[in-house]
C-alpha positions in Angstrom: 0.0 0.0 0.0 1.2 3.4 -1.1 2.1 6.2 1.2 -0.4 9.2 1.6 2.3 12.3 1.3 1.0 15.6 2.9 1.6 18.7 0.9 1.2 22.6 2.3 0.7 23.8 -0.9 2.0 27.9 -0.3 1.6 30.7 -2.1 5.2 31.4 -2.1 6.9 28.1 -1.0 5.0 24.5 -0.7 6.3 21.9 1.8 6.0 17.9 1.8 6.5 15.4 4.5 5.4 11.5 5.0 4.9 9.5 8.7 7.6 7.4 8.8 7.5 4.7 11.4 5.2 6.5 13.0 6.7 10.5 12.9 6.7 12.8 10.7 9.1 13.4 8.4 9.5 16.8 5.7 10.6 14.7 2.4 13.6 17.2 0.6 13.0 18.0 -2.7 15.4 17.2 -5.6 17.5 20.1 -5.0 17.9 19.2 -1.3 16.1 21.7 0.4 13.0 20.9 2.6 11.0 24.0 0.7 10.0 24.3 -2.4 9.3 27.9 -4.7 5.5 27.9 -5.8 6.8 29.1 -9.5 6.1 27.9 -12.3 7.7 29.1 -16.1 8.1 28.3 -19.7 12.0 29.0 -21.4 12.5 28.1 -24.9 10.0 25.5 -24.6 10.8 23.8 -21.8 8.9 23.7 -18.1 10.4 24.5 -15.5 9.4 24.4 -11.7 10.6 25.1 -8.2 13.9 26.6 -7.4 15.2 26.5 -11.2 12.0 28.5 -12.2 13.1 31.1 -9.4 16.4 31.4 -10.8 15.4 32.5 -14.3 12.8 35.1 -13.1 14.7 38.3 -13.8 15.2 37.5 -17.3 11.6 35.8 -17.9 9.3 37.4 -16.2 6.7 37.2 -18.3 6.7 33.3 -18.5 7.2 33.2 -14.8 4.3 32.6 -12.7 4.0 33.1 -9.2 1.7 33.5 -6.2 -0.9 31.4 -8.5 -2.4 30.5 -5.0 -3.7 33.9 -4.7 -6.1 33.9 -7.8 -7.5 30.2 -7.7 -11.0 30.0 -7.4 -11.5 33.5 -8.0 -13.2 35.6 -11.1 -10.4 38.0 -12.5 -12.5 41.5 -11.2 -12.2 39.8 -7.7 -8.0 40.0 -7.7 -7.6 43.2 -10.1 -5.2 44.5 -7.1 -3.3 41.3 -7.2 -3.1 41.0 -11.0 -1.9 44.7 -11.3 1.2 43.3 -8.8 2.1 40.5 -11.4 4.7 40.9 -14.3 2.7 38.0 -16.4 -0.7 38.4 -17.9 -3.8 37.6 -16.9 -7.5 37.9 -18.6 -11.2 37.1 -17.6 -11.8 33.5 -19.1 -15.1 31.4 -18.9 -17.3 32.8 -16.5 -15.4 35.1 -15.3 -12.6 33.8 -13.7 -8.7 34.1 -13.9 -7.0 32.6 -16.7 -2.6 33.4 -16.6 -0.4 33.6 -19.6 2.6 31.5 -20.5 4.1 31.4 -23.5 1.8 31.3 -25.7 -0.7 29.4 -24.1 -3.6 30.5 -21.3 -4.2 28.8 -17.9 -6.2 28.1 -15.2 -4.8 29.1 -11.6 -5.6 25.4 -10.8 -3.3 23.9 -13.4 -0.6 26.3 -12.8 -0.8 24.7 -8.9 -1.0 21.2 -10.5 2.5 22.1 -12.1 3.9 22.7 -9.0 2.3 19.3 -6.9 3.8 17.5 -10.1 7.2 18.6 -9.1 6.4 17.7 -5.5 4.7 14.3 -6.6 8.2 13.5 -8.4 10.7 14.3 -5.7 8.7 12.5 -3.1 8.4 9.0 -5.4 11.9 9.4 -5.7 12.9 10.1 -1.9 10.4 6.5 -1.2 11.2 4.7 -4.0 7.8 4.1 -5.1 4.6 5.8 -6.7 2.9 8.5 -4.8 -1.0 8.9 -5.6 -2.3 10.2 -2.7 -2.3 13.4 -0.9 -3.4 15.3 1.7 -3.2 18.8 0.9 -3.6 22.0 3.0 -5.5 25.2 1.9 -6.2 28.7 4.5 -8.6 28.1 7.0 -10.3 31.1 4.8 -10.4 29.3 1.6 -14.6 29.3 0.2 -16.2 26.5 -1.7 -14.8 27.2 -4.9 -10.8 27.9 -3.6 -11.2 24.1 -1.9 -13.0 22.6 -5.0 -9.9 24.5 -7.5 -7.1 23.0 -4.9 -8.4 19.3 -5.2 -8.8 19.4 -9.1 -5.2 20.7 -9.1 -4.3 17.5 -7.1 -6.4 15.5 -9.9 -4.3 17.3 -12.9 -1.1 16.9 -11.1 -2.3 12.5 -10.7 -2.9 13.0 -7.1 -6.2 11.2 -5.6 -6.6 14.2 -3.1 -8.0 12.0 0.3 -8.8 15.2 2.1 -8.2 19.1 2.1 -7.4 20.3 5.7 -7.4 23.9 6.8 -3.6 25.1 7.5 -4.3 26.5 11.3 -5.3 23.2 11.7 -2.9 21.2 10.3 0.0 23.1 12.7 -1.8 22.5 15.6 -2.1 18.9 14.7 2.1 18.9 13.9 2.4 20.8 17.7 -0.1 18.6 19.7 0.7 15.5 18.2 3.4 14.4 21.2 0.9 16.5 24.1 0.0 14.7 27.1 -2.0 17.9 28.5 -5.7 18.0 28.8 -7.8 20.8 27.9 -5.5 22.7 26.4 -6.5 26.1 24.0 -4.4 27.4 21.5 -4.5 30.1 19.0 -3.0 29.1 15.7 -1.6 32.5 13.9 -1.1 31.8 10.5 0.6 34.6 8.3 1.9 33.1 4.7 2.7 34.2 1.7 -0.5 35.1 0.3 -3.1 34.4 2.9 -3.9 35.1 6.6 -5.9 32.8 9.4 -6.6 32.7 12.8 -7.8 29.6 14.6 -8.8 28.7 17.9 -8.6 25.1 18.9 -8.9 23.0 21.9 -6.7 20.0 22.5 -7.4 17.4 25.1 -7.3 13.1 25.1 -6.1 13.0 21.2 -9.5 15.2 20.6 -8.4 18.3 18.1 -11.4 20.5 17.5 -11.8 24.0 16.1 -13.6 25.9 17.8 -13.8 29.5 15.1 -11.5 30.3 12.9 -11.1 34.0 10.8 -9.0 35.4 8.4 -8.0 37.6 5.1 -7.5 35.6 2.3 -6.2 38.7 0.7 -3.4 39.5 3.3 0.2 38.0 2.7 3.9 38.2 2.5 3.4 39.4 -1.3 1.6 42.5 -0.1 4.8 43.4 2.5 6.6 43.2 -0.5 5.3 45.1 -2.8 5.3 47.6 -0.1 8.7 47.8 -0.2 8.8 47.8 -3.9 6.9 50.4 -3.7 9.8 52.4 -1.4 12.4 51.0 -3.8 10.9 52.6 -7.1 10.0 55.9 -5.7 13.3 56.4 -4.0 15.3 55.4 -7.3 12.8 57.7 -8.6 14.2 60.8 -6.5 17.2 59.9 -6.8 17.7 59.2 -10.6 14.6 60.7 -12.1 13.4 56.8 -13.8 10.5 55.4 -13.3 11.7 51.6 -12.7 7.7 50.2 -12.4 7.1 50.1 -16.0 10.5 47.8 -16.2 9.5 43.9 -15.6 13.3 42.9 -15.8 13.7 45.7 -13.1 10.8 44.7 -10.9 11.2 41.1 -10.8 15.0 42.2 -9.4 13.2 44.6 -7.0 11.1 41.7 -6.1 13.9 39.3 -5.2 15.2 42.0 -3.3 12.7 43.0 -1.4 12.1 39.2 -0.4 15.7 39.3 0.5 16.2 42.5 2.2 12.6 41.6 4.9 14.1 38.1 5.8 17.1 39.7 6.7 15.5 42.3 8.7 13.9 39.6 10.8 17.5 39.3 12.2 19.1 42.0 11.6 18.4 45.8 11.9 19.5 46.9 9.0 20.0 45.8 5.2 21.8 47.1 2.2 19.9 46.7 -1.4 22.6 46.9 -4.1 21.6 46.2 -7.7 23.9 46.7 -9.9 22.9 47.6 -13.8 19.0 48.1 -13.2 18.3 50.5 -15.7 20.3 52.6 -18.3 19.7 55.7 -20.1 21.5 58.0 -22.3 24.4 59.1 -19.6 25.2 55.2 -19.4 24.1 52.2 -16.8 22.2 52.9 -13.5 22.8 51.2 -10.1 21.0 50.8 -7.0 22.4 51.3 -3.7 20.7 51.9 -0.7 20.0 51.2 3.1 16.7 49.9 4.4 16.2 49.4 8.2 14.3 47.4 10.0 11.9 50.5 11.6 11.3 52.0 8.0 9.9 47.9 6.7 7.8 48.5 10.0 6.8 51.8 8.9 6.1 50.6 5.7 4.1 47.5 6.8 1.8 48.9 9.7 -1.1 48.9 8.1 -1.1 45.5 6.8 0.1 43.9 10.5 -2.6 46.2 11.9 -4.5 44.1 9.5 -4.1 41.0 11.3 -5.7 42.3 14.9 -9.4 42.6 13.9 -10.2 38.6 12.7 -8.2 37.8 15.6 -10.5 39.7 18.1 -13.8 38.2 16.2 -12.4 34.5 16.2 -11.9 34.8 20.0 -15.5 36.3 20.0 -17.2 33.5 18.1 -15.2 31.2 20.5 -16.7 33.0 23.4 -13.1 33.6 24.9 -10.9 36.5 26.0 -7.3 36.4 25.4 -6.3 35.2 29.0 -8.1 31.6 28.1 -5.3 31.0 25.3 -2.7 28.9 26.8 -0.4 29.0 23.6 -0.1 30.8 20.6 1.7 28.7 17.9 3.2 31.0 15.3 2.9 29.6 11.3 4.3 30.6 7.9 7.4 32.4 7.1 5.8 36.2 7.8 5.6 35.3 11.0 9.2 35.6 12.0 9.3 39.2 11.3 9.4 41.1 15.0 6.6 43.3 14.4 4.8 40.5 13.6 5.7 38.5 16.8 4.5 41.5 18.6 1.8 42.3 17.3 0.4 38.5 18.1 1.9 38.6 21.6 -0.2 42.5 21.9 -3.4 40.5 20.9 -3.6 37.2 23.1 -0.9 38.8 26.1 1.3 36.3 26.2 5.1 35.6 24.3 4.1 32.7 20.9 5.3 29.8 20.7 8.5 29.4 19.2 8.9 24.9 19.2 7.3 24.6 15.4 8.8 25.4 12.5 6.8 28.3 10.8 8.0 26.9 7.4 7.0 23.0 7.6 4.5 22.7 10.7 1.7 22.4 8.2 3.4 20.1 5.7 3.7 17.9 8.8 0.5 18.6 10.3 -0.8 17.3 6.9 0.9 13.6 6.6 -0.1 13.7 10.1 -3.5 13.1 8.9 -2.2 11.4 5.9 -0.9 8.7 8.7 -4.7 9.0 10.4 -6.7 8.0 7.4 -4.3 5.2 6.7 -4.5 3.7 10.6 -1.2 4.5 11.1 -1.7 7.4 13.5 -4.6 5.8 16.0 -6.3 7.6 18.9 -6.5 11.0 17.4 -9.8 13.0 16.4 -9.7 16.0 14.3 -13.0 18.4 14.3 -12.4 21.1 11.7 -15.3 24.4 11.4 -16.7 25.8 8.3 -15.9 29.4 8.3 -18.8 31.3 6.9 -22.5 30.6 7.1 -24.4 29.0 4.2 -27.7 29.8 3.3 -30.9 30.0 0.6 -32.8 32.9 -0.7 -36.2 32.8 0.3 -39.2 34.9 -0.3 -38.6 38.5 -0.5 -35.0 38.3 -1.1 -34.1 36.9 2.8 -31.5 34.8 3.5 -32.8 31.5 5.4 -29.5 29.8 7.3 -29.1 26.4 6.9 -25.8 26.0 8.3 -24.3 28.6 10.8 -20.4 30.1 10.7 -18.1 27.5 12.9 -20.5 24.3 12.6 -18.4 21.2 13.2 -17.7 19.6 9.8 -18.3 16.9 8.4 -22.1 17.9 8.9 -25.6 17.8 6.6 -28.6 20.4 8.1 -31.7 20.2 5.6 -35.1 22.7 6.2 -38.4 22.2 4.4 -39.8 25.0 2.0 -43.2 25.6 -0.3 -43.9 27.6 -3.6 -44.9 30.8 -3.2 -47.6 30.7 -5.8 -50.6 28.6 -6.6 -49.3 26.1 -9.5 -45.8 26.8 -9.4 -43.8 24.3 -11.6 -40.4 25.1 -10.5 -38.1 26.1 -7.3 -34.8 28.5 -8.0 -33.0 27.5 -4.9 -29.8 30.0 -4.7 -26.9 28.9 -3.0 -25.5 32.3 -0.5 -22.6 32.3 1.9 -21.9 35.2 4.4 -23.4 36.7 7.3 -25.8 39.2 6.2 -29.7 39.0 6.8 -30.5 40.2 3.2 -29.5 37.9 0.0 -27.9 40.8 -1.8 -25.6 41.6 0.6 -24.1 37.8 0.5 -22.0 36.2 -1.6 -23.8 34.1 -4.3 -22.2 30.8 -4.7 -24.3 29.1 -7.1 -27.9 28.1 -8.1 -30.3 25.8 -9.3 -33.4 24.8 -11.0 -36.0 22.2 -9.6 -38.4 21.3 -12.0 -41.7 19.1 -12.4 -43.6 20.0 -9.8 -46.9 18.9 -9.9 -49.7 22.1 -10.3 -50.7 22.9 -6.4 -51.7 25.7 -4.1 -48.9 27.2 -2.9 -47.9 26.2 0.6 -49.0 22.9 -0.6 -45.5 21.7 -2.2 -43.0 20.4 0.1 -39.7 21.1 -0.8 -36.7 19.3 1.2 -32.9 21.5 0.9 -30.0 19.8 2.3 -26.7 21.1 2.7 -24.1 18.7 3.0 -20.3 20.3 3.9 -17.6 16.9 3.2 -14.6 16.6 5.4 -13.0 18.8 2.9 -15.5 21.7 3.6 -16.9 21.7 0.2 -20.7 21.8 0.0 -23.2 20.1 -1.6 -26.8 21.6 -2.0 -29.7 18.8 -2.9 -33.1 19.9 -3.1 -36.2 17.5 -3.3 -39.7 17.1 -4.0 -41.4 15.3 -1.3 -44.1 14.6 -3.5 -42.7 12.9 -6.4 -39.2 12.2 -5.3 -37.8 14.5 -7.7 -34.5 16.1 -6.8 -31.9 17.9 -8.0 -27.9 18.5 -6.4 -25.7 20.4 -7.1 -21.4 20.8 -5.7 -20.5 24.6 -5.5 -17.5 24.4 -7.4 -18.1 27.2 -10.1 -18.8 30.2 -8.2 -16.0 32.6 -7.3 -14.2 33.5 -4.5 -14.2 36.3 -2.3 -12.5 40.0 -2.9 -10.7 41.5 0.2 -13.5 44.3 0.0 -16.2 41.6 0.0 -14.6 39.3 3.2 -15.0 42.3 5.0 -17.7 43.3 3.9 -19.5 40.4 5.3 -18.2 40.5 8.3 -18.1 44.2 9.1 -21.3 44.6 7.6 -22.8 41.8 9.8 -22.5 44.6 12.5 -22.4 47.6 11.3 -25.0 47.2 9.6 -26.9 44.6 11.8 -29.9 47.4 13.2 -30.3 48.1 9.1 -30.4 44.4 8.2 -33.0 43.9 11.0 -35.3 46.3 9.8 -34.8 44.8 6.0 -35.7 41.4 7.2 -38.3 42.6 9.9 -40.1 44.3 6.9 -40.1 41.2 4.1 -41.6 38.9 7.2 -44.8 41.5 7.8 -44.9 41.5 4.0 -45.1 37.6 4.0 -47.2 37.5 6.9 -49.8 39.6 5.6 -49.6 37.5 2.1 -50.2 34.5 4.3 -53.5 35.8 5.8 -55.0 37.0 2.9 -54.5 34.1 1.5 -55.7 32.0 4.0 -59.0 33.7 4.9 -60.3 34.2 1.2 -59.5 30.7 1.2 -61.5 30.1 4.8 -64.3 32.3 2.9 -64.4 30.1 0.0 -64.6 27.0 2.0 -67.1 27.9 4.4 -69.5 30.4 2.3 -72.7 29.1 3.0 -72.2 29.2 6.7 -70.7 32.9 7.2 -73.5 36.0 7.2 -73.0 38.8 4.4 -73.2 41.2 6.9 -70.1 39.6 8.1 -68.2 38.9 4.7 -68.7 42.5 3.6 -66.2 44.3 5.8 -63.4 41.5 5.9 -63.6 41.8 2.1 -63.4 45.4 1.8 -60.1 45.3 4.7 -58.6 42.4 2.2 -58.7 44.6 -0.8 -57.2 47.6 1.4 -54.3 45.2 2.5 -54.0 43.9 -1.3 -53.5 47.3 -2.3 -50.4 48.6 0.5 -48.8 45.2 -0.6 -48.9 46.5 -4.3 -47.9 49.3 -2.9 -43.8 49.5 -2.8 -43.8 52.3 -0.9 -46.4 51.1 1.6 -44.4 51.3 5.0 -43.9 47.7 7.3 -46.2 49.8 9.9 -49.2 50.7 7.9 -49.1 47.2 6.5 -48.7 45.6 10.1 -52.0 48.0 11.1 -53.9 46.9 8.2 -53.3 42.6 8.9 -54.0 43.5 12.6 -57.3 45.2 11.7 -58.0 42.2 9.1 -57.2 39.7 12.0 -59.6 41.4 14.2 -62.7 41.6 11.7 -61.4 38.0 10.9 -62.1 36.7 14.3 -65.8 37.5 13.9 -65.9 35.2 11.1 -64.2 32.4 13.1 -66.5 32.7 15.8 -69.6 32.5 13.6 -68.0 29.3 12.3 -67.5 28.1 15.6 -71.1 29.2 16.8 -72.3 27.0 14.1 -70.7 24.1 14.4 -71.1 24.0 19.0 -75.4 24.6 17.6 -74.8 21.6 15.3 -73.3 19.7 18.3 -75.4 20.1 21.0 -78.4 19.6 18.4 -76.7 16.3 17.8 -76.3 15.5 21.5 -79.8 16.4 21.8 -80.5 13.8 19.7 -77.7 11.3 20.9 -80.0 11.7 24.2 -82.4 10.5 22.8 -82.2 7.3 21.3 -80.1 6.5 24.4 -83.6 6.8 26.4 -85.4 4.8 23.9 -82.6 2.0 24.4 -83.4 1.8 28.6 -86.7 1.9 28.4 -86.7 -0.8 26.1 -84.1 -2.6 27.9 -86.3 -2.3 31.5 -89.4 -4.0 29.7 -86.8 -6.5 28.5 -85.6 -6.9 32.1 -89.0 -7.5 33.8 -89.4 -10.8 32.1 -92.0 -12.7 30.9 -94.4 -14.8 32.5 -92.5 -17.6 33.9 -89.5 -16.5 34.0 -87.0 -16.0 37.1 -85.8 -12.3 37.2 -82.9 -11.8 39.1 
């Protein structure tokens, strides 16, 4: 039986390891180093991947693609910002989403990834000695629908039968538990990467792993601290030289590997010097650069985006109904997180110094074939609980969105709700897929939608409509909706829709309270809407039924107070108040009807106990003559 390899697949470096008699192990790649680069390019025809892609940047960037992590699953107007940061090109392809150019050929995000996990795939076959099929393979904690369902078909292109997609966070605190005794222990996982950031709180205790909320940015990354300092580098040659070097690629891609260079060093050192020979000419000869950069001005520089980091932090110890004192540990992942501001900024939030026993560069890739070695029975008496990050729910009448599963549910986990038509007759359901927090559907994100047909012409209300929402182990959902009736049903597996913008992750979950008063009113409004629907309906049905038996003096003024609350619901304008009067007034002139009805039918009884009475008289009378015997007879 084959080994299941577990791969951190990074934004800027991916990572691989393999449980080997029972530990861990981070398999090197070819070149010998325990990371790989997450590049991909195309030279003279050839592929090329990892480190030897890296080396040929400068003079390729065009055919050198990076950072492909940050645009999978996403539609091209969702990364513009990122896209603008990249030397290679990139267009809107089929519905919308990313498609990157090399050579002279376009691709999916997905299948530039796949390139990468091939090269992984091949240096890990030949560190075992035999095939490698399966994978485990780690995505942000972050990561929607579509982001999971793009990273497993990577694994499929690159020949990788992907067993299971874990959430990074969780995968490190897997690695650091795996060898704790300690019982009830919580930890806060920081994870700051390349391209992604994610907070998760966990409790460990008896082998037990289990997430209890989890946050994050999946637009927030080592790429954007960076390009910050790229930023500083350009204008200051600027100043100095009077050249614009952004409009360069062969200058910027230099830049790039600078500024990569010049941050790790600053993570030990206080200050750097940035000396690039030859990076531009004009018509007085060759230009050099040469200058200092300290470690206060990259903090300077970066504030803003490790401010960044405090607010999902504060809301993932919120949903997990803890202050910062509960955290016993907080375990530091992904290379960002050895710069000192960094550090500080974590130990600032949660009051306490991080951990510092995990490597922030492999702890995930470990993490992984730790659960690699779980699903083969390797690795017994371990249980992990992961969370699905955002809340998933349908449209429903009047543009609401009904919950089916709430933010932080235990995965794996299926939650199903029964619905109606909302017409008399209605062939067909649209049941729309939404994730986010917002009470309105607008103001989610749309994930995908269906149609149910064929079914059969009935009053609405009548239909009963079962929708089931069914999140894997790997957190991707599956939405199956179902005809009661006939058994007719249709599914669907969000894998199409796009992924979130920075502007729309915070959105939802800024929105969610700043906006939650608004939201309420929105939604209080649609429900008197629906209620007031509901009783009209209902009591010209009621009429309808029970004609015969309810006075004209009586039908006359609940008619006339239908027609009036017909009219505010037509009415667009019509405020929730004056509709709310107008069903309360209805209600009211209603209950005279009701207790006609019921006057009625308590007559008809009591006419029919009457009568009950009597035949029950008749029966003893005729049972006494029976009892007094006839002549002859012994009566006892």
């Amino acid at each position: 039986m084959g080994k299941i390899i577990g791969i951190d697949l990074g934004t800027t470096n991916s990572c691989m390891a393999v449980m080997e008699g029972g530990e861990p192990v981070v398999i090197a790649n070819a070149e010998g180093n325990r990371t790989t680069p997450s590049i991909i390019a195309e030279k003279d025809g050839e592929r090329l991947a990892g480190v030897i892609a890296k080396r040929q940047a400068v003079t390729n960037p065009h055919n050198t693609i990076f950072s492909a992590k940050r645009f999978i699953g996403h539609k091209l107007d969702e990364v513009e910002k990122e896209a603008k940061m990249m030397p290679f090109e990139t267009k809107a392809g089929k519905n919308d989403e990313v498609e990157i150019k090399m050579g002279d050929k376009w691709f999916k995000p997905a299948e530039i990834s796949a390139r990468v996990l091939q090269k992984l795939k091949a240096d890990a076959e030949a560190y075992l000695g035999q095939p490698v099929t399966e994978a485990v393979i780690t995505v942000p904690a972050y990561f929607n629908d579509s982001q999971r369902q793009a990273t497993k078909d990577a694994g499929k292109i690159a020949g990788l039968e992907v067993k299971r997609i874990i959430n990074e966070p969780t995968a490190a605190a897997l690695a650091y538990g795996l060898d704790k005794k300690k019982n009830d222990e919580k930890i806060a996982v920081f994870d700051l990467g390349g391209g992604t950031f994610d907070i998760s709180i966990l409790e460990l205790g008896d082998g037990v792993f289990e997430v209890i909320s989890t946050n994050g940015d999946t637009h927030l990354g080592g790429d954007d601290f960076d390009q910050e300092v790229i930023d500083y580098l350009v204008d200051a040659f600027k100043k100095s030289d009077g050249i614009d070097l952004s409009k360069d690629q062969m200058a910027l891609q230099r830049l790039k590997e600078a500024a990569e260079k010049a941050k790790i060093e600053l993570s030990s050192a206080q200050e750097t010097d940035i000396n690039l020979p030859f990076i531009t000419a004009d018509a007085s000869g060759p230009k050099h650069m040469n200058l200092k950069l300290s470690r206060s001005k990259l903090e300077e520089l970066t504030s803003d985006l490790i401010q960044r980091t405090k607010k999902p932090c504060e809301k993932a110890l919120k949903d997990a109904k803890m202050n910062a004192s509960d955290i016993h540990e907080v375990v530091m992942v992904g290379g960002m997180t050895r710069m000192p501001a960094v550090i500080k900024m974590a130990k600032d939030i949660f009051g306490k110094e991080p951990h510092k026993g995990v490597n922030p560069d492999e702890v995930v890739a470990i993490g992984a074939a730790i659960q690699g070695g779980i699903l083969m029975g390797d690795v017994k008496d371990l249980l992990l609980l992961d969370v699905t990050p955002l809340s998933l729910s349908i449209e429903t009448l009047g543009g609401v969105a009904t919950r089916i599963i709430e933010r932080n549910t235990t995965i794996p986990t299926a939650k199903s709700q029964v619905f109606s038509t909302a017409s008399d007759n209605q062939p067909s359901v649209d049941v729309h897929v939404l994730q986010g927090e917002r009470e309105m559907a607008a103001d989610n994100k749309s994930l995908g939608r269906f149609i149910l047909d064929g079914i059969p012409p009935a009053p609405r209300g009548v239909p009963q409509i079962e929708v089931t929402f069914d999140i894997d182990a790997n957190g991707i959902l599956n939405v199956t909706a179902k005809d009661k009736g006939t058994g007719k049903q249709q599914k669907i597996t969000i894998q199409g829709a796009s992924g979130l913008s920075e502007e729309e992750v915070e959105k939802m979950r800024k929105d969610a309270e700043a906006h939650a008063e608004e939201d309420k009113k929105k939604k209080e409004s649609v429900e008197i809407r629906n209620k007031a629907d509901g009783i009209v309906f209902q009591l010209e049905k009621m009429m309808r039924e029970n004609d015969t038996k309810i006075k004209d003096e009586l039908k006359k003024p609940v008619n006339e107070k239908i027609s009036a609350l017909k009219d505010l619901l037509k009415d667009e304008k019509a405020t929730p108040e004056a509709i709310k009067k107008a069903t309360e007034d209805l209600e009211q002139e209603a209950q005279k009807i009701g207790t006609e009805i019921y006057k009625e039918a308590e007559n008809k009884e009591a006419n029919d106990d009457i009568k009950s009475n009597d035949d029950v008289k008749v029966t003893d009378h005729n049972k006494k003559e029976s009892d007094e015997g006839e002549e002859g007879e012994v009566v006892e």
